[in-house]
C-alpha positions in Angstrom: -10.9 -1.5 -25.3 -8.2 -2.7 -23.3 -7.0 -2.5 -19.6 -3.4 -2.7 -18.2 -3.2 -3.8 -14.8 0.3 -2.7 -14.3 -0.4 0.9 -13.9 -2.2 0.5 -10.8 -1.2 3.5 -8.7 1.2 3.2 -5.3 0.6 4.1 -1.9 4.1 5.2 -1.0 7.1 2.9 -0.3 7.8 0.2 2.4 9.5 1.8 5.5 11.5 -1.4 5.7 13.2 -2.5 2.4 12.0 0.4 -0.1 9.9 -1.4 -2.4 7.0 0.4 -4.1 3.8 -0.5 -2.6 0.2 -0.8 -5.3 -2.8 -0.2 -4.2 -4.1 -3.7 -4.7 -1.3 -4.7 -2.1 -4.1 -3.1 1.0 -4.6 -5.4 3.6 -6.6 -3.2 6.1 -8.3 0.8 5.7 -9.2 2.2 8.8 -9.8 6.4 10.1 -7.8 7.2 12.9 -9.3 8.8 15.7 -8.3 12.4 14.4 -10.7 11.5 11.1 -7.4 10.6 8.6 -7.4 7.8 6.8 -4.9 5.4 7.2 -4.2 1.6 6.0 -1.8 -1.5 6.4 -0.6 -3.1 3.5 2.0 -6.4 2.6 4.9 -5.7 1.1 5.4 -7.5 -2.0 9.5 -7.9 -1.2 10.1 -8.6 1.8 6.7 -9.5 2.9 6.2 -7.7 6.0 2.7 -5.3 6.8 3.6 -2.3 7.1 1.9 1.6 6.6 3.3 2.6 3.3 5.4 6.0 3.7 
């Protein structure tokens, strides 16, 4: 049995340069007062945390 660790799903794309954001990439989860969740997460290009679009 053997796993790959490159098909770890995305969260959506960084609002700043474009880059693909992974999930392992999650800095913060949090619910916002409405009951969504939302998180903060680095950017592996440019390096900036940011809430994946």
């Amino acid at each position: 049995m053997s796993t790959t660790t490159n098909d770890s799903p995305t969260l959506g794309q960084c609002p700043d340069c474009g880059t693909e954001i992974a999930t392992y990439s999650v800095l913060i989860e949090y619910e916002t007062a409405d009951g969504r969740p939302a998180l903060w997460a680095e950017c592996p290009e440019c390096q900036e945390v940011v809430h994946p679009e």
